[in-house]
C-alpha positions in Angstrom: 18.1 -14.4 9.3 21.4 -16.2 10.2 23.4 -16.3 12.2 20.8 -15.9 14.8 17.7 -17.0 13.6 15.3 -17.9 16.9 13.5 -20.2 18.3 12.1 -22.1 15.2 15.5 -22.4 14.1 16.5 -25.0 17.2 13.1 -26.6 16.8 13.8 -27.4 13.0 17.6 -28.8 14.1 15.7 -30.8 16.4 12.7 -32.4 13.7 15.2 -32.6 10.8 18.6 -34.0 12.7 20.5 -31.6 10.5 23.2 -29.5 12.4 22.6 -26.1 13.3 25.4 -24.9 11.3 23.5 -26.5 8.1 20.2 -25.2 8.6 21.9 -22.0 9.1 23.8 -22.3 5.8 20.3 -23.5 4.0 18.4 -20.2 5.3 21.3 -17.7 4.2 21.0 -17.0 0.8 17.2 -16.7 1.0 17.0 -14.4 4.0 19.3 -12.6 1.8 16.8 -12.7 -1.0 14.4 -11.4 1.3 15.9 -8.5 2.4 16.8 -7.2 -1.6 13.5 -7.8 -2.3 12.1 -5.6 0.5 14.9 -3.3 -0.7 14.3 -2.9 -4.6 10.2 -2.4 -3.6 11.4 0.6 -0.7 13.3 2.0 -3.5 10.3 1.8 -6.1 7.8 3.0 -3.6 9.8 6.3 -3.0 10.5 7.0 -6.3 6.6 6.6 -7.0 6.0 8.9 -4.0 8.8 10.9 -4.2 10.2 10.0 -0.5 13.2 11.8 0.5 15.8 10.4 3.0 16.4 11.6 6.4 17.8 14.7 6.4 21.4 14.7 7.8 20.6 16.6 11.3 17.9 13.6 12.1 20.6 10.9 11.5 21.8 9.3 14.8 25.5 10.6 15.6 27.8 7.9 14.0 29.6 7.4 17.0 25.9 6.1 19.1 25.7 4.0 16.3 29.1 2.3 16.6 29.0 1.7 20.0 25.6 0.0 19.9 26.7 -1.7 17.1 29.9 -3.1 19.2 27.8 -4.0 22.0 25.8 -6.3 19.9 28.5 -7.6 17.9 30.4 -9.1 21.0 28.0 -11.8 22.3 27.5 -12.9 18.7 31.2 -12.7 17.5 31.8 -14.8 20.7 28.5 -17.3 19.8 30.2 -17.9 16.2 34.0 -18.0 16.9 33.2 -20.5 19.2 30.4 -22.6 16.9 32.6 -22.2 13.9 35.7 -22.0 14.7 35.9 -23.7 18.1 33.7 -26.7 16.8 31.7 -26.1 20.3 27.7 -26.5 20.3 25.0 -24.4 20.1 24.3 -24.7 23.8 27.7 -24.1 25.0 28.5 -21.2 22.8 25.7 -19.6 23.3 26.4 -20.2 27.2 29.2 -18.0 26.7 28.2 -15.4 24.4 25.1 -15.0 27.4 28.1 -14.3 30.3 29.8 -11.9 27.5 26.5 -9.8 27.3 26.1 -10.0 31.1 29.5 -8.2 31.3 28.8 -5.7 29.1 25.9 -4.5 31.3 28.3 -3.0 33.5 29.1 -0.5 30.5 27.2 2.0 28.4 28.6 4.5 25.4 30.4 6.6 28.2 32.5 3.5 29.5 32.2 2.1 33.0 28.8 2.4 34.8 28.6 -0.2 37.2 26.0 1.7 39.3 23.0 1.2 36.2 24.7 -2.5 35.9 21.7 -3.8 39.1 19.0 -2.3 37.2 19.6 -3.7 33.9 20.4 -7.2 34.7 17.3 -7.4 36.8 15.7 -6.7 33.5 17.9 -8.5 31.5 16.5 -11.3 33.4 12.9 -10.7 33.4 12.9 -10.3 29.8 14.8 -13.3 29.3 12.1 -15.6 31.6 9.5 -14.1 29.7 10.7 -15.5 26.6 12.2 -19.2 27.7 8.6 -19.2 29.0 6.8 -18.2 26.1 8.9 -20.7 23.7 8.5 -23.4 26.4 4.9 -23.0 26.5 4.8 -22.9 22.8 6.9 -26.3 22.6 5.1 -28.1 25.1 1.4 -26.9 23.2 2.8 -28.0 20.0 4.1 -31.3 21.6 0.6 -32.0 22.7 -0.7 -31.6 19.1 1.5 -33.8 17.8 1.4 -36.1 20.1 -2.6 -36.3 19.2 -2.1 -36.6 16.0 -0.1 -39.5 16.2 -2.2 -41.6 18.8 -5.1 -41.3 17.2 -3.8 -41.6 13.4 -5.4 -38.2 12.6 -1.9 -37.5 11.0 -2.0 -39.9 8.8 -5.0 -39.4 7.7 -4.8 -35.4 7.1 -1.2 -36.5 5.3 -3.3 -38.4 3.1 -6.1 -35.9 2.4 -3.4 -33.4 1.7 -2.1 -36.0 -1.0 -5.7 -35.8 -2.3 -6.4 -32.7 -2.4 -3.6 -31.7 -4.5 -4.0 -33.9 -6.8 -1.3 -36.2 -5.8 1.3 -32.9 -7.3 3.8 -31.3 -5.2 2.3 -28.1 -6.5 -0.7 -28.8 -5.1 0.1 -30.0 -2.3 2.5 -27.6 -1.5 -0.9 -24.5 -2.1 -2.7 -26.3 0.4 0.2 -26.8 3.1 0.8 -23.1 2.7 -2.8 -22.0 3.0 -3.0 -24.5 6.3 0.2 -22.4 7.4 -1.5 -19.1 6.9 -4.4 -20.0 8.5 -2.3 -22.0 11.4 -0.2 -18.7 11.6 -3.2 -16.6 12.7 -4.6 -18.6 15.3 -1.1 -19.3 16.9 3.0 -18.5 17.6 4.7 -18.6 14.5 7.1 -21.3 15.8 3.5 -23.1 16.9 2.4 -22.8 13.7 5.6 -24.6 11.8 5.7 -27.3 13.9 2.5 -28.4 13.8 2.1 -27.7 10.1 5.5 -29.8 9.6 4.0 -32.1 11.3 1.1 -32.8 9.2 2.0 -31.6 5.6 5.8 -32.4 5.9 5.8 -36.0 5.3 3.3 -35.5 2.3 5.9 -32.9 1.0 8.6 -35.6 1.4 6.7 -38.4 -0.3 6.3 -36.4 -3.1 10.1 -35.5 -3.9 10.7 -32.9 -1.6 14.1 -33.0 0.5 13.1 -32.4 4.0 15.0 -29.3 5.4 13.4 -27.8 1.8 10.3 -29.2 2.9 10.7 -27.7 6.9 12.0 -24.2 5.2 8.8 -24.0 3.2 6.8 -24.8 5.6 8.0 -22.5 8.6 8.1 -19.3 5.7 4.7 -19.8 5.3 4.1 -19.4 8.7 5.1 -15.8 8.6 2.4 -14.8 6.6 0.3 -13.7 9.1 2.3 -11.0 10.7 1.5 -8.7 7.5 -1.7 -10.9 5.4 -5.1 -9.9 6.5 -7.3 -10.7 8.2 -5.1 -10.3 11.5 -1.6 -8.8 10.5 -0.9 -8.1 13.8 2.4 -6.0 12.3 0.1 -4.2 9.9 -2.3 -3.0 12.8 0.7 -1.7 14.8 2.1 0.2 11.8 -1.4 1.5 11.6 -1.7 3.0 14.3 1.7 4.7 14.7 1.2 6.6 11.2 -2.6 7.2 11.7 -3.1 5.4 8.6 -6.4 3.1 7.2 -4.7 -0.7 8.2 -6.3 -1.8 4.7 -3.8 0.2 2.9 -1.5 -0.3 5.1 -1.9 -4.0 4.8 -1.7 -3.1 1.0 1.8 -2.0 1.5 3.0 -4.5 3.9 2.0 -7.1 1.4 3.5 -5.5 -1.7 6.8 -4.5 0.0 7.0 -7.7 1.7 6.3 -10.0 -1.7 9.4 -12.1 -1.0 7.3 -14.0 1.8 5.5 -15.1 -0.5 7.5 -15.7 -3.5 10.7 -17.0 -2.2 9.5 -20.8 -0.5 8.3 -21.1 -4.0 11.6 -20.4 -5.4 13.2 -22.8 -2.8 11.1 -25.8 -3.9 11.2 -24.7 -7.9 15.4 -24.3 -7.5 16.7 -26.3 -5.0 20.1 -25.5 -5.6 19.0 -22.3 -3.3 19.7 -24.3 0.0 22.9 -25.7 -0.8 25.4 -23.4 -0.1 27.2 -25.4 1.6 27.4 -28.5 -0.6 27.1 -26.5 -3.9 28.5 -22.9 -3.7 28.4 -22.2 -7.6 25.1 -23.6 -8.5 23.6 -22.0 -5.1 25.1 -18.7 -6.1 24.0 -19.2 -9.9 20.4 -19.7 -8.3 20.7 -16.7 -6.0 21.0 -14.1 -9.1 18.7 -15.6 -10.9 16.0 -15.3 -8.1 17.5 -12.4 -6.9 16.9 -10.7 -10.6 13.1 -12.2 -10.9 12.2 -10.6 -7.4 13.8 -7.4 -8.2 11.4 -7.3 -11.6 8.3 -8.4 -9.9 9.1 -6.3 -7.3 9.2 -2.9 -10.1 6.4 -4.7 -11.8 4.2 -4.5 -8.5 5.9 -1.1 -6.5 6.7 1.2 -9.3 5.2 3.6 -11.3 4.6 2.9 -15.6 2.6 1.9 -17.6 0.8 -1.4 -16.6 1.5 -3.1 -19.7 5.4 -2.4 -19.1 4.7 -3.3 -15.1 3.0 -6.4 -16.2 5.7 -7.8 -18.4 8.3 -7.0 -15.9 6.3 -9.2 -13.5 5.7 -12.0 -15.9 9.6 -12.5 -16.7 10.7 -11.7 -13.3 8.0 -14.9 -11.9 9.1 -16.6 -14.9 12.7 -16.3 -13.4 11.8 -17.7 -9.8 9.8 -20.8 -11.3 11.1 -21.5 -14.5 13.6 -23.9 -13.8 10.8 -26.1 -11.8 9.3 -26.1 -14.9 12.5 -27.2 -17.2 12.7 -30.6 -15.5 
């Protein structure tokens, strides 16, 4: 989700050459996607299971809330004042957005505590080696791979099979890149899994029409699958076990709340307009509530309670919203 979007965000600026800024641009309006959709099916579920809300005295006090809010807000106001506005890069903003949240461990929601400051920077610190080491690590493994793949021509040749195998369609090839990505996704880090599934199935994407940050998008939101599609949904298993709750069902769940992952590359690829906000505000909006309007139907169609006939045709128009257009030119 932009602004901040992770490691596999820096990794795709670096494969694709496009700025940070555009790739950030690209990913907005179908993060956003992502989220309604994930909404409108929370909202069906309940009203299927009669869910209630919290109740008031559960809520955290609004002013916790604020002051949490503020102290995450400050490093990235800071990180995209400075990438934005300033014109400064990635690196250097986020330099400064780094020695912004050091400063603020010398507060909590009482004010000054400079006392608990020692404690929390030491693991401020830990926490941040442990994850410069697990991207490096993932970065170097994934360099290794590709590296094989192009000594030995293996690339090549599984670019070409993927060609084959779908018939010589982007449709096809674009099934068989994102089964490769689920598959890839279980074994390995998500960012792992991207780049070395860019690596293989990108250049097939591109030969067949495909822009390449559409192509890198697809390719990397496939790669998510795994966290909720059996067999290892390592979110799903988690979830699990804090309810108490079969992790078949809850798998069930995962996978009808979380539809978008699967629905929205496809919408990328079958309206390209989607990633060009930037370029194209009015025909990327235009595009956004149309897709937005077929996930919220497929959503109902899948979530809600009614007659299956009735949840049937809402799913039908609403997919025939999200891939129509692919199919009008």
């Amino acid at each position: 989700m932009p602004p901040l979007m992770g490691a596999g965000a820096f990794v795709m600026v670096e494969l694709t050459g496009v700025p940070y800024t555009g790739v950030m641009a690209a990913a907005l309006l179908p993060a956003i996607l992502y989220f309604w959709a994930v909404w409108v099916g929370i909202d069906g579920y309940s009203a299927r299971h009669d869910l209630r809300g919290i109740a008031s005295e559960d809520r955290p006090a609004r002013r916790d809330v604020i002051v949490t809010s503020a102290f995450f807000m400050v490093p990235f106001t800071i990180l995209l004042t400075l990438m934005f506005a300033g014109g400064f890069t990635p690196q250097y903003a986020a330099a400064w957005a780094i020695a912004a949240g050091g400063f603020l461990l010398f507060f909590d929601g009482r004010g000054a505590s400079p006392s608990r400051a020692p404690g929390r920077l030491a693991e401020a610190c830990l926490n941040a080696g442990r994850q410069i080491a697990m991207i490096g690590a993932i970065i170097l493994c994934a360099s290794i791979v590709i590296g094989v793949l192009g000594i030995t021509g293996l690339g090549v040749k599984l670019t070409s099979a993927i060609l084959a195998g779908g018939g010589g369609t982007l449709w096809g090839a674009l099934a068989l890149t994102a089964l490769a990505c689920l598959l890839l996704g279980m074994e390995v880090p998500t960012t792992a899994a991207y780049v070395i599934c860019v690596s293989v199935a990108g250049p097939a994407l591109i030969r067949l029409g495909l822009e390449p940050l559409n192509a890198h998008l697809f390719v990397f939101w496939f790669a998510l699958l795994s966290t909720i599609t059996p067999p290892v949904c390592g979110a799903v298993f988690i979830a699990a076990g804090m309810v108490g709750e079969n992790w078949l069902r809850v798998a069930g769940s995962a996978m009808s709340l979380g539809l978008g992952l699967y629905l929205i590359p496809l919408a990328m690829v079958a309206q390209p307009a989607l990633l060009n906000l930037a370029a194209s505000p009015l025909s990327a909006l235009a595009a956004f509530v149309l897709a937005a309007l077929g996930l919220a139907l497929v959503s109902r169609g899948v979530v809600s309670r009614g007659k299956p006939i009735l949840r049937a045709a809402s799913g039908l128009v609403g997919l025939g919203l999200l891939l129509g257009p692919a199919l009008l030119h």
